[in-house]
Backbone as a printed PyTorch tensor [residue, N CA C, xyz], in Angstrom:
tensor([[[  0.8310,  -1.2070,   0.0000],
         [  0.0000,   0.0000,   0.0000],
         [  0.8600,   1.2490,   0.0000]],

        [[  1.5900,   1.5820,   0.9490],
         [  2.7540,   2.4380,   0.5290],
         [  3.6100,   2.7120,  -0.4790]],

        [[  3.9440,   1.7730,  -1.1450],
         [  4.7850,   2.1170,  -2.4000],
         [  4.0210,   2.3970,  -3.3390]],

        [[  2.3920,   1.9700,  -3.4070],
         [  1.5660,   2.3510,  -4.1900],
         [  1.4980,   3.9070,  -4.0690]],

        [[  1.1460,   4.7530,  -3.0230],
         [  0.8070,   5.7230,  -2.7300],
         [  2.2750,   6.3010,  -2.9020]],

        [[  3.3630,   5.8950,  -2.7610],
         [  4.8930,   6.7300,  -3.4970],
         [  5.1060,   6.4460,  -4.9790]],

        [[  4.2350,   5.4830,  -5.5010],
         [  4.1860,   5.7100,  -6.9270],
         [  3.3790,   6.6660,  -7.5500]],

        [[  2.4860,   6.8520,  -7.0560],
         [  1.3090,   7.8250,  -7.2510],
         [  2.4850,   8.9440,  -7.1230]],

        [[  2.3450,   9.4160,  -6.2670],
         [  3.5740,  11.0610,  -5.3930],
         [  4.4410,  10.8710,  -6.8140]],

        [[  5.2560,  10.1710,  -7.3860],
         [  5.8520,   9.9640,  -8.5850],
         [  5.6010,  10.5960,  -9.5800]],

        [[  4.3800,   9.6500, -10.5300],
         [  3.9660,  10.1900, -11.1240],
         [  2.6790,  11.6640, -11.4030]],

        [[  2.4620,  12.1360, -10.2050],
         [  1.6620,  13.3060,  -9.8270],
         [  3.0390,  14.3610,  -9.9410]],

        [[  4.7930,  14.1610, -10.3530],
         [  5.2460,  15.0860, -11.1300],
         [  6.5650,  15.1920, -10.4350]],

        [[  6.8570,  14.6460,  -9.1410],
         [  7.5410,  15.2200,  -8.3940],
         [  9.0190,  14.0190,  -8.5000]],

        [[ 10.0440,  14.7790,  -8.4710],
         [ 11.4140,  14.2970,  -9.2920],
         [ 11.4650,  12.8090,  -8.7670]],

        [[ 11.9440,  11.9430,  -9.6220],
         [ 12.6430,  10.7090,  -8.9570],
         [ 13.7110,  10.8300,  -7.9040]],

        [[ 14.7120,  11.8000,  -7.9780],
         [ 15.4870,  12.3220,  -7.2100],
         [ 15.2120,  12.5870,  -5.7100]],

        [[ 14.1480,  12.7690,  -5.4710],
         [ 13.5160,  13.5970,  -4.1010],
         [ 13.3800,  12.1180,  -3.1790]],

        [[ 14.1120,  12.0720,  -2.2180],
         [ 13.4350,  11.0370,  -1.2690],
         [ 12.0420,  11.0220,  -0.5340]],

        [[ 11.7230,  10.2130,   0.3620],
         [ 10.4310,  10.1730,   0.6130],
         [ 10.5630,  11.3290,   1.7630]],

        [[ 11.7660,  11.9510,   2.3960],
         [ 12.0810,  12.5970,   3.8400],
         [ 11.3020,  14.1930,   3.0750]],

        [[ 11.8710,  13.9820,   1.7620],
         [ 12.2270,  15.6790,   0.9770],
         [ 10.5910,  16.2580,   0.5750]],

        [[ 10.0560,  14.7860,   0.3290],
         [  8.3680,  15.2200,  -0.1900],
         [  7.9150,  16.0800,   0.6060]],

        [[  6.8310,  16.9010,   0.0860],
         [  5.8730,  17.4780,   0.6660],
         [  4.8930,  16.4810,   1.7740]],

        [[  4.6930,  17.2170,   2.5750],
         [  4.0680,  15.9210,   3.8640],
         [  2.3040,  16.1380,   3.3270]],

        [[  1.6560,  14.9840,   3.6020],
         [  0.1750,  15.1150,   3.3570],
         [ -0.3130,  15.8400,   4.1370]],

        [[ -1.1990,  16.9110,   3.8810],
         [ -1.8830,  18.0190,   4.8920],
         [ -3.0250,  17.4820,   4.4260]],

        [[ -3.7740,  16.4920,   3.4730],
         [ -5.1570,  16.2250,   3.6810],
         [ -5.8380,  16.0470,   5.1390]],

        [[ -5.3840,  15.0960,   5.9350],
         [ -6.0530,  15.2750,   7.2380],
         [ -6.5520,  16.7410,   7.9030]],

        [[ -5.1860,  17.3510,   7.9660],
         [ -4.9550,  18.3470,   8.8020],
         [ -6.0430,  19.1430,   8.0000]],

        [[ -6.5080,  19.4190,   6.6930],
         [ -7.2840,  20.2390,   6.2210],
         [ -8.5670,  19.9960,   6.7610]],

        [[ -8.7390,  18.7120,   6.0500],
         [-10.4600,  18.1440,   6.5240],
         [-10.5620,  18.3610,   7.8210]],

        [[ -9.5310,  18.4180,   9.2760],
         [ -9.7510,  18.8110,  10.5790],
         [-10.5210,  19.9240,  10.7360]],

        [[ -9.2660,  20.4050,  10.1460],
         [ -9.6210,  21.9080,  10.3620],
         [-10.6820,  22.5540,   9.7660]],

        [[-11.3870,  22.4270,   8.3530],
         [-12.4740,  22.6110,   8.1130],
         [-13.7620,  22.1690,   9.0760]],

        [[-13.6400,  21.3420,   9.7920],
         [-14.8780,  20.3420,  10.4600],
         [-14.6450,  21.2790,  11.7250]],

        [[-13.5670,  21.8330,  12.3040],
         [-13.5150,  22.7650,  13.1050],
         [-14.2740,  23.9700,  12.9830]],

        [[-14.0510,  24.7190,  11.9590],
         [-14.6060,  25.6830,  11.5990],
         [-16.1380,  25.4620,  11.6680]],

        [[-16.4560,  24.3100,  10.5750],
         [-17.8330,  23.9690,  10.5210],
         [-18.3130,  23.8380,  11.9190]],

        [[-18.2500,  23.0940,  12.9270],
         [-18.8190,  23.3790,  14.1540],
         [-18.5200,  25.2340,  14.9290]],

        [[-17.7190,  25.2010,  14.6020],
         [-17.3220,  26.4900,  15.3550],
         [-18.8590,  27.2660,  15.0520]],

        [[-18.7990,  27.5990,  13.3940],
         [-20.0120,  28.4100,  13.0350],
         [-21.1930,  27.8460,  13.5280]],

        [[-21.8100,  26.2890,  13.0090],
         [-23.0980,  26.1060,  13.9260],
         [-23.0340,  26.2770,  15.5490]],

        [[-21.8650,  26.4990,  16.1480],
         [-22.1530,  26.7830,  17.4500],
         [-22.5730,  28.1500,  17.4650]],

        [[-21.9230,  28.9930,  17.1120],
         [-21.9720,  30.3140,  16.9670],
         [-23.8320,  30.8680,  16.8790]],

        [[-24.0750,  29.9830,  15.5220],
         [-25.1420,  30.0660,  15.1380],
         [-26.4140,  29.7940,  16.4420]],

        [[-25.7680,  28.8260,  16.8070],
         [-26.6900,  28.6060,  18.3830],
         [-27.1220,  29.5370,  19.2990]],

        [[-25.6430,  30.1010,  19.3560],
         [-25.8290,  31.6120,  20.2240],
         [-26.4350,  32.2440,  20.1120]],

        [[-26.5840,  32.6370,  18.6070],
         [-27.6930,  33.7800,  18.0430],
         [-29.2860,  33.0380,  17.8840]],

        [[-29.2580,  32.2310,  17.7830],
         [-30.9300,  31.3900,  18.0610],
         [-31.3110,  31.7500,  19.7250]],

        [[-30.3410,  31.5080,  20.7350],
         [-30.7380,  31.9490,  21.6810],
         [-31.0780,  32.6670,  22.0230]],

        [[-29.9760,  33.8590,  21.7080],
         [-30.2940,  35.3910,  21.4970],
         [-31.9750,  35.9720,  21.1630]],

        [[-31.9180,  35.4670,  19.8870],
         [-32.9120,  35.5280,  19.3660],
         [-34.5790,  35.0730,  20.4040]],

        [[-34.3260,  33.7480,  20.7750],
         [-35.0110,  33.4530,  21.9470],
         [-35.4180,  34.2380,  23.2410]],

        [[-34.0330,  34.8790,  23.5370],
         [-34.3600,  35.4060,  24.7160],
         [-35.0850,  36.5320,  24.4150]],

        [[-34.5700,  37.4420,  23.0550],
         [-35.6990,  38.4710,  23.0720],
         [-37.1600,  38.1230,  22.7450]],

        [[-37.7260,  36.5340,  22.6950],
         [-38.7910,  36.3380,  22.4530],
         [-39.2700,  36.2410,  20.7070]],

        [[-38.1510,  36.1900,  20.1520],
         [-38.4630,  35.7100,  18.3960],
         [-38.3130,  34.4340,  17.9740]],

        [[-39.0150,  34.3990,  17.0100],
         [-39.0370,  33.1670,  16.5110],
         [-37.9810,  32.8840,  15.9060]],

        [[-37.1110,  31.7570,  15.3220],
         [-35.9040,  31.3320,  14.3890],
         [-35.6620,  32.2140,  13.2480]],

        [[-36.9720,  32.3400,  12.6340],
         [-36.5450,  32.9800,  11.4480],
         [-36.3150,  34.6380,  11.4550]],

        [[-37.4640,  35.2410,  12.1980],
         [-37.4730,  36.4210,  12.8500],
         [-35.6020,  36.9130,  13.6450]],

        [[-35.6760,  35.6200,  14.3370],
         [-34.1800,  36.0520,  14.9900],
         [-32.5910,  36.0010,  14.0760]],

        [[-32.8590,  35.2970,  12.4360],
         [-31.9400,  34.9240,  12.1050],
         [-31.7710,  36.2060,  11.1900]],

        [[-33.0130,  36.8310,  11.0570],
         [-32.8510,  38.1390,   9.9060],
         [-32.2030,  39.0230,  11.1350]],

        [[-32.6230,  39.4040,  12.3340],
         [-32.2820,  39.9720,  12.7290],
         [-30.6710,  40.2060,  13.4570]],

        [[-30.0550,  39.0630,  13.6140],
         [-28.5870,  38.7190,  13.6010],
         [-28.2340,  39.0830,  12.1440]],

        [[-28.5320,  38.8840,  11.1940],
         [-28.1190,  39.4230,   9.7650],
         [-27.8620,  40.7960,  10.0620]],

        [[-29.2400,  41.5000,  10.1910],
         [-28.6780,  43.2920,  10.0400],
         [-27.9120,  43.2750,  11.1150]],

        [[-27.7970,  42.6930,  12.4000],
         [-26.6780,  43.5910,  13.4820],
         [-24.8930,  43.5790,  12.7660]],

        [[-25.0330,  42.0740,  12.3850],
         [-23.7760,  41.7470,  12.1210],
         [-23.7030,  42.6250,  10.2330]],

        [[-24.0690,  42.8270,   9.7020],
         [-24.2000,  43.9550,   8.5340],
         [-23.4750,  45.2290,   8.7090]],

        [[-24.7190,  45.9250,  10.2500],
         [-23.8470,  46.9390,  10.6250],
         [-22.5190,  46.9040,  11.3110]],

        [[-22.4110,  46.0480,  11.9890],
         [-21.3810,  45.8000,  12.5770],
         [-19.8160,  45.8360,  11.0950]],

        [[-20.1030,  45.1910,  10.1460],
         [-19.4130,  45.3630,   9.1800],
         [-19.6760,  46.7070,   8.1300]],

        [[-20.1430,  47.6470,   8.6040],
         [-20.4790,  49.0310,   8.3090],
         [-21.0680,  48.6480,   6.6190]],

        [[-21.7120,  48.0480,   6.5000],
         [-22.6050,  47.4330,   5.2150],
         [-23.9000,  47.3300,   5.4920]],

        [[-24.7070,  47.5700,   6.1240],
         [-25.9210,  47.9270,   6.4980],
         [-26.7680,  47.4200,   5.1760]],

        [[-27.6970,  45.9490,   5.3380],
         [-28.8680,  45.7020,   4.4450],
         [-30.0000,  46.3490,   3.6840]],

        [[-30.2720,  46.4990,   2.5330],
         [-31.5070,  46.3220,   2.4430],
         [-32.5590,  45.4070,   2.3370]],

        [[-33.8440,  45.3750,   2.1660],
         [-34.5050,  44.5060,   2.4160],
         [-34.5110,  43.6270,   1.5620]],

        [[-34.1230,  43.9540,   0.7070],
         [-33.9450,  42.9230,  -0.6630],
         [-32.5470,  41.9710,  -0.4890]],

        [[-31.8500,  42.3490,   0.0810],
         [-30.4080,  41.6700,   0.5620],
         [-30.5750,  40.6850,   1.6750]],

        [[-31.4770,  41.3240,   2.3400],
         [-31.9980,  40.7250,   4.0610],
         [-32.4280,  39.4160,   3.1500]],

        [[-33.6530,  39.4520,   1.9960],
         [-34.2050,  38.6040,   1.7890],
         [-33.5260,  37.0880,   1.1460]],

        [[-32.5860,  38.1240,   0.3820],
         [-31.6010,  37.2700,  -0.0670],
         [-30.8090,  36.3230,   0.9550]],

        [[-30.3930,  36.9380,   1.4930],
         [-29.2270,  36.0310,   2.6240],
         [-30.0740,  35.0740,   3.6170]],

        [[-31.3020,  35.4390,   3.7770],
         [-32.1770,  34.0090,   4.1920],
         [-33.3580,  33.6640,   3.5990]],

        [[-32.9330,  33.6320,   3.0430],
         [-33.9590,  33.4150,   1.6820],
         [-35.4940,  33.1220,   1.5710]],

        [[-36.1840,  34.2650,   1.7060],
         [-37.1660,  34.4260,   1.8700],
         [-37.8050,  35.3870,   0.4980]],

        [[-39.1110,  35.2210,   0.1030],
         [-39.6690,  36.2360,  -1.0270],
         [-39.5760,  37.7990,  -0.4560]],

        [[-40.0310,  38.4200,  -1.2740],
         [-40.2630,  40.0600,  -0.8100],
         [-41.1350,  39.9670,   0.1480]],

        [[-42.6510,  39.3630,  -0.6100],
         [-43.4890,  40.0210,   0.7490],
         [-43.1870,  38.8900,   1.8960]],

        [[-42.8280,  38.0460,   2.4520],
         [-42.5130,  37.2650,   3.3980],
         [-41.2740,  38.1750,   3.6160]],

        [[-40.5870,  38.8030,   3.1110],
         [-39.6000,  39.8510,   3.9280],
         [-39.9930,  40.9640,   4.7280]],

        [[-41.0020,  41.3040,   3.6370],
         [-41.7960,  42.6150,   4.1930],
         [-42.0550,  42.3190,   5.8220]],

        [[-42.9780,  41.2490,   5.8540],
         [-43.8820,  40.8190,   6.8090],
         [-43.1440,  40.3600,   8.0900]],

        [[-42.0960,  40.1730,   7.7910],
         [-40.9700,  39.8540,   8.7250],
         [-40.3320,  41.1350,   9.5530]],

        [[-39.9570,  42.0650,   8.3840],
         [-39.6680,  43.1220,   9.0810],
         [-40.8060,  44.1120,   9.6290]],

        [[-41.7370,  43.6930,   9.1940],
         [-42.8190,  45.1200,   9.5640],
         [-43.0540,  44.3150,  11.3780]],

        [[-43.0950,  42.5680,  11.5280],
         [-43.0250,  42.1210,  12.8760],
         [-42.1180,  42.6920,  14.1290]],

        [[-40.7080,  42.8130,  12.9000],
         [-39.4110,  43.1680,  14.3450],
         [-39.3380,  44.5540,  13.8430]],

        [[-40.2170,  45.5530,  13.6910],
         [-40.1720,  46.8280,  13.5890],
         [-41.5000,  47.3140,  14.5730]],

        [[-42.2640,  46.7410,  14.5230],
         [-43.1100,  46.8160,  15.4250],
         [-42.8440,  46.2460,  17.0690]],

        [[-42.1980,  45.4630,  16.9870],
         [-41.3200,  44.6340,  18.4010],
         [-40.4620,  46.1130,  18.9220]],

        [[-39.8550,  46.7980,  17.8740],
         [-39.2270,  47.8590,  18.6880],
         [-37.7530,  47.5420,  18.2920]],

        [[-37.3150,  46.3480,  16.8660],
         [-35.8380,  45.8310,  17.0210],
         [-35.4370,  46.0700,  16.1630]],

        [[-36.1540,  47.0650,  14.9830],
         [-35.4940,  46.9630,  13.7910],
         [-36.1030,  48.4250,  12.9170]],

        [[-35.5190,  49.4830,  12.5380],
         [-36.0180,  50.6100,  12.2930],
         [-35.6450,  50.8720,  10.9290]],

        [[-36.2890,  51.2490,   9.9110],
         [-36.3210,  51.0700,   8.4510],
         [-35.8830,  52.4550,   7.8510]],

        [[-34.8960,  53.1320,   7.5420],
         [-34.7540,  54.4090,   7.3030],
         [-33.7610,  54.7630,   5.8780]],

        [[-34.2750,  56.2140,   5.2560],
         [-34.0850,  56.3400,   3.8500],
         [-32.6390,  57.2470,   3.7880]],

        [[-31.4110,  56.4760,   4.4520],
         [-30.0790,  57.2280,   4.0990],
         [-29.4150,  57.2540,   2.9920]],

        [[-29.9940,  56.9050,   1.7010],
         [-28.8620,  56.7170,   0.0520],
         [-29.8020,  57.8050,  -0.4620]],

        [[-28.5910,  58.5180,  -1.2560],
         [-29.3180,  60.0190,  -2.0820],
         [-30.5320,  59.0890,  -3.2700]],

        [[-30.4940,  58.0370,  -3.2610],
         [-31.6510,  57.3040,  -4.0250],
         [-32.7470,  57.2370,  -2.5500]],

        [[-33.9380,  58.1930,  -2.7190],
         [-34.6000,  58.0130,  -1.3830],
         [-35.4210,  56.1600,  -1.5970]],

        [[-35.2830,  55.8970,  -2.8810],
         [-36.6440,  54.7390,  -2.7090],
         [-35.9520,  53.9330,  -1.9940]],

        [[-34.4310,  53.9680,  -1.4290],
         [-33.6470,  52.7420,  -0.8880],
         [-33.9270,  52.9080,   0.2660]],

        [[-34.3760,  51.5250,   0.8650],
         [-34.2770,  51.6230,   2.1810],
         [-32.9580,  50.5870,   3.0620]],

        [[-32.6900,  51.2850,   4.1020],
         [-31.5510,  50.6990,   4.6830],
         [-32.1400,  50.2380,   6.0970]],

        [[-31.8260,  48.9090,   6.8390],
         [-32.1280,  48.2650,   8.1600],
         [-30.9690,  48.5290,   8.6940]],

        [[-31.7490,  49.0630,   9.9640],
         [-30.9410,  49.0290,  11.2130],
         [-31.0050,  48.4880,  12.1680]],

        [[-30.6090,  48.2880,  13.5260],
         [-30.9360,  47.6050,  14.5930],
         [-31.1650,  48.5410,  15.6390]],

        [[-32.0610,  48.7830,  16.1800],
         [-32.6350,  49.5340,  17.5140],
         [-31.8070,  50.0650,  18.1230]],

        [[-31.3930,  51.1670,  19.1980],
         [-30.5180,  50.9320,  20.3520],
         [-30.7140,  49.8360,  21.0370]],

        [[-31.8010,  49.6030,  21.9200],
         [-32.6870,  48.6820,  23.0630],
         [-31.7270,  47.3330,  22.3280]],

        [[-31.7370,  46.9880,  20.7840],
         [-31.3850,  45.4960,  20.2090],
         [-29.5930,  45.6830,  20.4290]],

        [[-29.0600,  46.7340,  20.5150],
         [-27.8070,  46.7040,  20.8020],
         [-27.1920,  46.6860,  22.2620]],

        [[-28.3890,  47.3120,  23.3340],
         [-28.0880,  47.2810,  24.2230],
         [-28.0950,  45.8470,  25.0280]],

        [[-29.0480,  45.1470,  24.5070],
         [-29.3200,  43.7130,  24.9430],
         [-28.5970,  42.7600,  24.1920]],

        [[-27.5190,  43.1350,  23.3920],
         [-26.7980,  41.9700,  22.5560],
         [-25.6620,  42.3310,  23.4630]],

        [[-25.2800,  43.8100,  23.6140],
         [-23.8630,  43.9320,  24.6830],
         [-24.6400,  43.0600,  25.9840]],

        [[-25.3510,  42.8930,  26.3730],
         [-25.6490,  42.2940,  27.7810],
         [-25.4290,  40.5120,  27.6360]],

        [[-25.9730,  40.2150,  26.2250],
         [-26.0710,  38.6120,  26.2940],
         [-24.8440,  38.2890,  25.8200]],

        [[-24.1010,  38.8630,  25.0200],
         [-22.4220,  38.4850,  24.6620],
         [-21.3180,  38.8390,  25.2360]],

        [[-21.3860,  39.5360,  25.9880],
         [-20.1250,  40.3130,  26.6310],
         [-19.7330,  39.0500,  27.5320]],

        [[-20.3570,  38.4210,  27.9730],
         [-19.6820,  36.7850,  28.5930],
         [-18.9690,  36.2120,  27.5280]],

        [[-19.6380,  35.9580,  26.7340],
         [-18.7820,  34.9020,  25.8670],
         [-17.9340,  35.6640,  25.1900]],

        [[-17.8050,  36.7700,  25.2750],
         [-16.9320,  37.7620,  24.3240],
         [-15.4350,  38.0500,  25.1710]],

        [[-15.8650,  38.1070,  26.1980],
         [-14.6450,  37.9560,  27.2170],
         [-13.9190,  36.6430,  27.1950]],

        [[-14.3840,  35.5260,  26.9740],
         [-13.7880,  33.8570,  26.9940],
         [-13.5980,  33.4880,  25.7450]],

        [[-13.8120,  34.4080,  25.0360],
         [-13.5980,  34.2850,  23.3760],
         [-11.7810,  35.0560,  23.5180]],

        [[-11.9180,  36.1280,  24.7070],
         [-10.7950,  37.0430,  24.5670],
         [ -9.6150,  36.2740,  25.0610]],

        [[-10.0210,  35.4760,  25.8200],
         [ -8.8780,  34.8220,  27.4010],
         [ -8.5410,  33.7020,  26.1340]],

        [[ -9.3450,  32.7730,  25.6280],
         [ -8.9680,  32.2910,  24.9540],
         [ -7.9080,  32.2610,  23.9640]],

        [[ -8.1080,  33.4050,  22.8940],
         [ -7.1530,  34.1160,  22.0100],
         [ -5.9900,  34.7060,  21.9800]],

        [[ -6.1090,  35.3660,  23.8340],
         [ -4.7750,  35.6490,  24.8080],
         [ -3.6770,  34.5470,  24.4630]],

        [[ -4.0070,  33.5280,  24.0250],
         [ -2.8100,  32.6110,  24.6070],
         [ -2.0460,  32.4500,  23.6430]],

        [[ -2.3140,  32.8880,  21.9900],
         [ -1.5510,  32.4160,  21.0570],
         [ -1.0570,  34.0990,  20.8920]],

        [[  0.0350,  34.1270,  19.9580],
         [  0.9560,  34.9050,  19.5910],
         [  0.3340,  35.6800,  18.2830]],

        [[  0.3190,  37.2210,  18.8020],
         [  0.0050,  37.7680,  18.0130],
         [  0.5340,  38.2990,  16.0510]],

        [[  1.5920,  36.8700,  16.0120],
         [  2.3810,  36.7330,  14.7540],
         [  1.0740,  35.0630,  14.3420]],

        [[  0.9080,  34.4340,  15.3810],
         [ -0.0320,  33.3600,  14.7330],
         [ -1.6820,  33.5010,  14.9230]],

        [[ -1.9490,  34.8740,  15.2150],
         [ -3.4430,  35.3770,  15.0090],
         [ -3.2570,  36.3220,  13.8590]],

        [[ -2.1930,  36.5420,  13.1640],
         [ -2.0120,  37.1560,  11.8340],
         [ -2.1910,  36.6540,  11.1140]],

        [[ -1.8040,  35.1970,  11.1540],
         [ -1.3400,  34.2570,   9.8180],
         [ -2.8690,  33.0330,  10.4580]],

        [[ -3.7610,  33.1890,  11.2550],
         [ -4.8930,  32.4010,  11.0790],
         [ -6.1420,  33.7890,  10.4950]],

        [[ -5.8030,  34.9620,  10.5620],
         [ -6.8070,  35.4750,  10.2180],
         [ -6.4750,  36.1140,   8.7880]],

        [[ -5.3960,  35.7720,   8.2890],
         [ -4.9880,  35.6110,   6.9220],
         [ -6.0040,  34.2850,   6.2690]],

        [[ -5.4810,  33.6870,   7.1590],
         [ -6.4440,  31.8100,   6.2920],
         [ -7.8720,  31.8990,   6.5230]],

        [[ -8.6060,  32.4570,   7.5820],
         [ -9.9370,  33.0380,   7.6020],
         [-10.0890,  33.8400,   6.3980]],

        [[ -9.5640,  34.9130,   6.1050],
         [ -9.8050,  36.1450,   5.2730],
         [-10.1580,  35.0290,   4.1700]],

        [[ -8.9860,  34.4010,   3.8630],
         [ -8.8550,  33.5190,   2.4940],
         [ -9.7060,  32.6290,   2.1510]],

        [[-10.2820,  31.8660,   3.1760],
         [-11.3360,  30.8650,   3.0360],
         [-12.5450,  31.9610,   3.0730]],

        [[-12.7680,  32.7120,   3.3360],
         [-14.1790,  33.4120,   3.6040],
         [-14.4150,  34.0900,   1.9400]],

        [[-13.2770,  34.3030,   1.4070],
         [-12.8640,  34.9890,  -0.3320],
         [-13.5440,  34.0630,  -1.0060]],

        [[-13.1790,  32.5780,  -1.0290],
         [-12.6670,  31.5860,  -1.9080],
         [-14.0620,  31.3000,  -1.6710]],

        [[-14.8300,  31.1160,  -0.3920],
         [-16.3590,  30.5750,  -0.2600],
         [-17.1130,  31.7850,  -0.7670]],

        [[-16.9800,  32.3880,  -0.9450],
         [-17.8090,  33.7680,  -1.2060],
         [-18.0040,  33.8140,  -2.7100]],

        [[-16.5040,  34.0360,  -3.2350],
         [-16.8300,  33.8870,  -4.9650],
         [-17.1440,  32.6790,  -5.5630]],

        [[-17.2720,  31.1810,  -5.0630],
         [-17.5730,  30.7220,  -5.5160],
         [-19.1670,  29.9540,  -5.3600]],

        [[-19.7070,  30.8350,  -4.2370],
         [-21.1540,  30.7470,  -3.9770],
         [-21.2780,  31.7310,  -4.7480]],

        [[-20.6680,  33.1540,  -5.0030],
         [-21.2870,  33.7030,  -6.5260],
         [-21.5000,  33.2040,  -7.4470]],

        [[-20.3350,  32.3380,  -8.0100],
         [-20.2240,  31.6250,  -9.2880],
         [-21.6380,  30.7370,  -9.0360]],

        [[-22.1550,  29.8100,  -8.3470],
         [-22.9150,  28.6800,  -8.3280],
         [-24.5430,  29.6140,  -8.0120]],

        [[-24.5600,  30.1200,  -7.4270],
         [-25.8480,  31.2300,  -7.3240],
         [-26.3500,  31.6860,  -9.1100]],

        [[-25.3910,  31.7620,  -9.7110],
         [-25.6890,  32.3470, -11.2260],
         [-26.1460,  30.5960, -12.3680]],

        [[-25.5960,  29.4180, -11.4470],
         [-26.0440,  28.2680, -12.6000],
         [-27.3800,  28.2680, -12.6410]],

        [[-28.5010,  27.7200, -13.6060],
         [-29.5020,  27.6940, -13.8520],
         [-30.0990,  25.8980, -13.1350]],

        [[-30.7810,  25.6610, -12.1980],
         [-31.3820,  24.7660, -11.6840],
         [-31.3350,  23.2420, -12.6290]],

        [[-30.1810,  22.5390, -12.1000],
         [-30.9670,  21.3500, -12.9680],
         [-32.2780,  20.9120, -12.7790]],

        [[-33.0010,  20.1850, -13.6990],
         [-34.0490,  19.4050, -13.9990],
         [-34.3190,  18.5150, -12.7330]],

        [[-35.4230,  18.5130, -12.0640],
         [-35.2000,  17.6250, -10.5840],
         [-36.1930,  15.8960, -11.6030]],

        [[-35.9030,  15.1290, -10.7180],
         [-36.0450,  13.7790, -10.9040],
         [-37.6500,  13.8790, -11.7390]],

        [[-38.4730,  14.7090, -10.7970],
         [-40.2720,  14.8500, -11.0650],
         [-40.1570,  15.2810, -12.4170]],

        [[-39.3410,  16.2310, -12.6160],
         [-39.2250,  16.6910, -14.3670],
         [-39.2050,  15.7100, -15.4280]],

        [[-38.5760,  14.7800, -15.2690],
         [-37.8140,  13.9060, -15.7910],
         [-38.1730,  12.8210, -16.0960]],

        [[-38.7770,  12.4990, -14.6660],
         [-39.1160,  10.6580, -15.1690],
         [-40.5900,  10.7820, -15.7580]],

        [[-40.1790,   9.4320, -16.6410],
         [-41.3770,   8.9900, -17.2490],
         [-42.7770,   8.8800, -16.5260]],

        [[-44.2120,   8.8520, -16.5740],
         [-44.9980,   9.0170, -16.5700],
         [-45.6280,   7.8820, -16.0780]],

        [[-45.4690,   7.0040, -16.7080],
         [-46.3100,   5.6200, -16.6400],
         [-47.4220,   4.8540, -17.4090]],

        [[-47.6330,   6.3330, -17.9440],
         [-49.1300,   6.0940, -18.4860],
         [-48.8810,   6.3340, -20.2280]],

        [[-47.3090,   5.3950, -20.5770],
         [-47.3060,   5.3790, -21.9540],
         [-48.4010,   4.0030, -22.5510]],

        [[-48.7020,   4.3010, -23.6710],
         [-49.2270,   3.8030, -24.8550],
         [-48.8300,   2.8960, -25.6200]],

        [[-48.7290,   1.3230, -26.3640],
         [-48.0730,   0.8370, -26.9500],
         [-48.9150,   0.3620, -27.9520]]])
């Protein structure tokens, strides 16, 4: 099995010359780790904000638009409703109806700042900022103690590989957002009710 897998390394380009010490070492594991890391990291994350969401008394979906605009502004990119709708994918008027709920709750205020007045831009309440500093500032502190411990030369070079993976997932959920729907199975299969 090994010499199979150094014949492969061979012919995949790399000199006869090179011993097995000189090869490049397999980082497949270490990748797939570390991706599956990440991947939990975010559904945990995601948990937080369901709670969140909970504690102010919203429903999942209600709470997931509304973690959208905080974290929007927070990245000084502030939604519109058509974007909101997009990123959880919901129609217009099921957007509408969503926001006219957490605008009426008191969590979400709809206002016309682009010299285009028909644009509207979402914001998040004070009251919704004041109660997100109250429910995160715990975990935001053990997020901090945590991060304390590594070297601020290897929180450079992991938030380099964040930046990079967040690029690489981004343009290529652009690219796949623009293919046209294959044909699902119901399209497709035969009928039953042929004729002979």
């Amino acid at each position: 099995m090994s010499s199979a897998r150094g014949d492969h390394r061979i012919r995949g380009g790399r000199s006869a010359g090179k011993t097995e010490e000189q090869a490049a070492p397999d980082t497949s594991g270490q990748h797939a780790r570390l991706m599956e890391e990440l991947r939990i990291y975010g559904s945990t994350f995601n948990q937080f904000s369901r709670l969140f969401g909970g504690w102010l008394g919203l429903h999942s979906t209600d709470s997931e638009a509304l973690m959208e605009i905080v974290y929007a502004e927070e990245r000084n990119v502030p939604l519109s409703p058509a974007r909101l709708g997009s990123r959880i994918g919901l129609s217009s008027g099921a957007t509408t109806s969503l926001l006219n709920r957490l605008e009426e709750a008191g969590h979400v205020i709809r206002s016309r700042e682009s010299a285009d007045r028909r644009v509207v831009t979402l914001r998040s309440s004070p009251n919704v900022h004041a109660r997100a500093d109250e429910f995160f500032a715990p975990l935001a502190e053990q997020l901090d103690t945590a991060m304390s411990r590594y070297s601020p030369e290897l929180l450079n070079s992991f938030e380099g590989l964040l930046i990079n993976l967040r690029t690489t997932m981004g343009n290529h959920l652009a690219e796949r957002s623009d293919e046209p729907r294959p044909p699902s199975t119901t399209d497709t299969a035969p009928s039953g009710n042929t004729t002979t």
